[in-house]
C-alpha positions in Angstrom: -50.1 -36.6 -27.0 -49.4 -35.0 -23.5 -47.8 -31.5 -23.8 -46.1 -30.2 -21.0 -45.0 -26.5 -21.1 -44.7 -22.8 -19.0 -47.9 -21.5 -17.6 -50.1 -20.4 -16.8 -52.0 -19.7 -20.2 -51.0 -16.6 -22.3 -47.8 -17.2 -22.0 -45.4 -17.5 -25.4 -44.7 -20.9 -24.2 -48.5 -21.7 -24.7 -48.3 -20.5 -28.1 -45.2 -22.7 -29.2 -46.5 -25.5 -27.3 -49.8 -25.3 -29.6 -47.6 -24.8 -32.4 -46.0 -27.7 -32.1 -49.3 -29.4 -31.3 -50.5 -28.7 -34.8 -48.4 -31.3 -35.8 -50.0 -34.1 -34.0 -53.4 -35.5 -34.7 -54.2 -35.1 -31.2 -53.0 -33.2 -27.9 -54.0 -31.9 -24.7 -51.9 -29.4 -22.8 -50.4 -29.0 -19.6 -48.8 -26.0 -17.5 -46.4 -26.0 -15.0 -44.9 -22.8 -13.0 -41.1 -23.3 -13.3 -39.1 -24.2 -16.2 -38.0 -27.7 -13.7 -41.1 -28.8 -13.5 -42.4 -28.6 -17.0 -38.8 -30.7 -18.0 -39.5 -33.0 -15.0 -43.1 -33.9 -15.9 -41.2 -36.3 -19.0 -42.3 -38.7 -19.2 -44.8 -39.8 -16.4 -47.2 -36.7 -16.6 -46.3 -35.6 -20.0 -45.0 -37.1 -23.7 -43.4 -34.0 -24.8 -42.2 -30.8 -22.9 -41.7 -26.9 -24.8 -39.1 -25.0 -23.5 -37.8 -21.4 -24.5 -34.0 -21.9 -25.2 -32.7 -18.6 -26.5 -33.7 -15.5 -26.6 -32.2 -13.1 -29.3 -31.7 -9.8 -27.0 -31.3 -12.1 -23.7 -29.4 -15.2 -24.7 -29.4 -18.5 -24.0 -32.0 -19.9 -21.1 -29.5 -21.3 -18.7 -31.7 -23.4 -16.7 -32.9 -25.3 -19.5 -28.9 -25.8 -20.8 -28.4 -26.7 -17.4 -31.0 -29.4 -16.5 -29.7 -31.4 -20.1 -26.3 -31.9 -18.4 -28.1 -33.4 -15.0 -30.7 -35.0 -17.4 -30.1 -35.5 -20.8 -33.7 -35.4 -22.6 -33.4 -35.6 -26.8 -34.8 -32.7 -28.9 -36.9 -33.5 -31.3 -37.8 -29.9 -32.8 -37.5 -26.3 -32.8 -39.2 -22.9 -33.8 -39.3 -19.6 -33.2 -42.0 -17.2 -31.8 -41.9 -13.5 -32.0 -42.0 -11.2 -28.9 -44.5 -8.9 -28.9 -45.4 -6.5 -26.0 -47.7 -4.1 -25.3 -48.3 -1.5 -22.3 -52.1 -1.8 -21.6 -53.3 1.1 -18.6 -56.6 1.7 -16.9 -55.2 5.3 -16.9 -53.3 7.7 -19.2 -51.2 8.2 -16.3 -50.7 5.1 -14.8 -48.6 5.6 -11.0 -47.5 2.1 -10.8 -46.7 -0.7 -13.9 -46.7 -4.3 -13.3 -44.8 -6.4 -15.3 -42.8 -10.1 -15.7 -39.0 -9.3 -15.0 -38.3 -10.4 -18.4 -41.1 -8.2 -20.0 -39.7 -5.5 -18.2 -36.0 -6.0 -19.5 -37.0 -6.3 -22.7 -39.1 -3.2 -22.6 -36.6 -1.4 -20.5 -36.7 1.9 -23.3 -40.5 2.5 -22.7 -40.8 1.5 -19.3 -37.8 4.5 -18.8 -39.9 7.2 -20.1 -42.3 6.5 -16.6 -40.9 7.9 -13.8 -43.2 5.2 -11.7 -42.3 2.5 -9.8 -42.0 -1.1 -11.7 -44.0 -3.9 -9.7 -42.6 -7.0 -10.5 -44.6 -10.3 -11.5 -44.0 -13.8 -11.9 -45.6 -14.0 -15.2 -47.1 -11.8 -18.0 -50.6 -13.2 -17.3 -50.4 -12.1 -13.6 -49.0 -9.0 -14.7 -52.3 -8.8 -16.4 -54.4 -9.9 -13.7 -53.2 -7.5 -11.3 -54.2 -4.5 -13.5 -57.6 -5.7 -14.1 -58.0 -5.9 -10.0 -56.5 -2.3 -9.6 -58.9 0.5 -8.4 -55.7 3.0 -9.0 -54.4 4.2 -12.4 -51.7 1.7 -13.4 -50.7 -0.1 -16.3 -49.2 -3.4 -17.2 -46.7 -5.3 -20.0 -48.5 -7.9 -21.5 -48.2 -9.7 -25.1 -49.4 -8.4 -27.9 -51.2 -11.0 -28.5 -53.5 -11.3 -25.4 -55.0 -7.8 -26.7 -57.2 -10.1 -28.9 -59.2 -11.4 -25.9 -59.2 -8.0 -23.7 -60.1 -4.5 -24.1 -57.9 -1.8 -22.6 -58.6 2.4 -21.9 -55.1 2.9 -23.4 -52.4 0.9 -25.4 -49.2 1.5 -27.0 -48.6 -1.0 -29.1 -44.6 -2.9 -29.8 -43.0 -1.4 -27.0 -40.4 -4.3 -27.3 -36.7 -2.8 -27.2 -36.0 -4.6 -30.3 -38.1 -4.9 -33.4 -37.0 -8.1 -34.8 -37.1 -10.0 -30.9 -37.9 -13.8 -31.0 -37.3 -16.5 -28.5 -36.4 -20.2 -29.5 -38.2 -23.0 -28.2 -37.6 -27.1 -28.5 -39.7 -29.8 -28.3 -38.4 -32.8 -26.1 -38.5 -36.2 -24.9 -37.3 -38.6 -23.1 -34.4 -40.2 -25.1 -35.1 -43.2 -27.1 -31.9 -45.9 -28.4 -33.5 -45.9 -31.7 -32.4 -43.4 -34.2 -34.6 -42.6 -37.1 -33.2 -42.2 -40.1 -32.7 -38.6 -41.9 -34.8 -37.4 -44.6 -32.4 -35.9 -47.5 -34.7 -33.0 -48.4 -35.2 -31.9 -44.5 -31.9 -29.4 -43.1 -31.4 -30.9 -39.9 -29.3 -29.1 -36.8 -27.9 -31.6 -34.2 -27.4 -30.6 -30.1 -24.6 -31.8 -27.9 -23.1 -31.8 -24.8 -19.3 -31.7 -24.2 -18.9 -32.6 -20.4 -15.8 -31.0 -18.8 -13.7 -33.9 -17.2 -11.2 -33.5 -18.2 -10.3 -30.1 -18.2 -6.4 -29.3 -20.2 -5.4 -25.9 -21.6 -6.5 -25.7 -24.7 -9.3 -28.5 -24.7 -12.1 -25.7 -26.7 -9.4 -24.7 -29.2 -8.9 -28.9 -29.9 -12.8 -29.0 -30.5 -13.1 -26.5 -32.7 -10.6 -27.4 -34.9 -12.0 -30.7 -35.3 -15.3 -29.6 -36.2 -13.7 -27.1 -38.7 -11.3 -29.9 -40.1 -14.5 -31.6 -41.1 -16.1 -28.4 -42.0 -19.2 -28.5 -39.7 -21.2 -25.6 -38.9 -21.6 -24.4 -35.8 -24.8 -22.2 -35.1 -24.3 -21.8 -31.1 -21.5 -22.4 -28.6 -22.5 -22.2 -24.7 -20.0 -22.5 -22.0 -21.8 -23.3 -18.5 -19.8 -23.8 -15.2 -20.4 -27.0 -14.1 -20.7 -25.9 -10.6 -17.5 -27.4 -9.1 -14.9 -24.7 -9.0 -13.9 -21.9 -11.0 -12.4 -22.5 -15.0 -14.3 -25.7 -15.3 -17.1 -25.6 -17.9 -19.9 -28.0 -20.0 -20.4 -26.5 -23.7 -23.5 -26.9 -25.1 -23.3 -26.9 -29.1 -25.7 -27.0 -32.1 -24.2 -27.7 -35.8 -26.1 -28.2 -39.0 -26.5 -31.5 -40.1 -27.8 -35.1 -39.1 -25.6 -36.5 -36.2 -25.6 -39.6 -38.8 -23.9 -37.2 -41.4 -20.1 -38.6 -42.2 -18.7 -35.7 -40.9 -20.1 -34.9 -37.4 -19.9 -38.7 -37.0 -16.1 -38.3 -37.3 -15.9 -35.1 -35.4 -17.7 -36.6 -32.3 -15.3 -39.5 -32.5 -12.3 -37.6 -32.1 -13.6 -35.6 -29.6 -14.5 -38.4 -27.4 -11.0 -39.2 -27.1 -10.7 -36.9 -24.7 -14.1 -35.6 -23.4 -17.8 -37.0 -23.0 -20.2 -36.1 -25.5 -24.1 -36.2 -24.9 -25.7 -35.6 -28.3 -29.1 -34.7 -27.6 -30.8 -35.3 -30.9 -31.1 -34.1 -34.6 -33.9 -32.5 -35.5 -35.4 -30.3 -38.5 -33.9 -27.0 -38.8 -36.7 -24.9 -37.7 -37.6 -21.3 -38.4 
């Protein structure tokens, strides 16, 4: 099995890309340098792509709710990965720190106790890179778990604003017409797609009373322009249950009355 996901290696990505790898018998592993590229590799480079979705302090990935509404892929999976970082230094008093602009905002209460100029990176690993090539005292924000192949002068360790950070990732594929059928003992959560086209006051209000009339859950609600003019907007949603389950069936159905719906796969709740 062909997975395609964010490089270059050491990234979180790699790590919930091999995550979900443990599940196959077999799998090699791909990376790509934007987020894209690793969704446009499905399916004629790669079988599967990981992608971060959400991120607890940052929110929702945008690019990656964005390019299901051009391309609708299904998801087949989820997990979560703890964010870790550490600031590594060749110097206790580094003059310059590189680090990934999302490192960096997630960091942003330890990197504000250096009155040094911030040198930002396109990933963690070149963030890394360019410390090891520095002949000046500088440091870098790198994941705490690529401290297990490197030695570093100085450390400080979980410099991550907050404690309890994690980033969502899904598995997906290219969609299939053939639904499996739901396990009962597995908690499934089901994606979707509401595309705005026709756009009426009150159109979210009318969807969220459906789903509460048939009493489904929802976990997340994204509203994302849809790049036409201003007040016009996709939602992206995720519910519990099977999108075979009685009662999202009957939700969807109403609300396809009025607006498309793009349900992009059930899959097992993850954690």
């Amino acid at each position: 099995m062909r997975i395609a996901t964010l490089g270059p290696a050491g990234t979180f990505s790699e790590l919930a890309a091999c995550e979900f790898g443990r599940q196959l018998d077999a799998y090699t592993l791909q990376f790509h340098p934007a987020l894209a590229q690793v969704l446009k590799a499905i399916p004629q480079q790669a079988d599967i792509a990981v992608v971060p979705i959400e991120n607890i302090v940052e929110g929702v990935v945008s690019p990656v709710i964005d390019s299901f509404v051009k391309r609708p892929l299904e998801i087949i999976g989820e997990l979560s990965i703890p964010v870790r970082f550490s600031l590594v230094a060749n110097h206790p008093e580094p003059q310059k720190i590189y680090a990934q602009f999302v490192a960096q905002g997630q960091c942003s209460e330890c990197l504000g106790n250096y009155a040094v100029p911030i040198m930002n990176t396109a990933s963690n690993s070149e963030a890394l890179q360019l410390l090891q090539q520095s002949r000046e005292p500088a440091a870098a924000v790198v994941p705490e778990h690529s401290l297990k192949q490197y030695s570093f002068a100085h450390v400080t360790h979980d410099i991550t604003d907050y404690a309890h950070n994690e980033t969502r990732f899904v598995a997906v594929r290219e969609t299939r017409s053939m639904i499996a059928e739901p396990d009962p003992d597995t908690a499934y959560k089901t994606s979707l797609l509401i595309i705005d086209d026709t756009d009426h006051p009150g159109l979210l209000v009318e969807h969220l009373q459906v789903f509460a009339a048939y009493r489904v859950n929802l976990t997340s609600l994204v509203s994302r322009p849809t790049g036409h003019r201003f007040g016009h907007y996709h939602f992206y949603i995720e519910c519990e249950g099977h999108r075979e389950d009685s009662a999202i069936r009957a939700a969807l159905t109403l609300i396809e009355l009025r607006n498309k719906v793009v349900v992009l796969g059930s899959y097992p709740r993850g954690g």
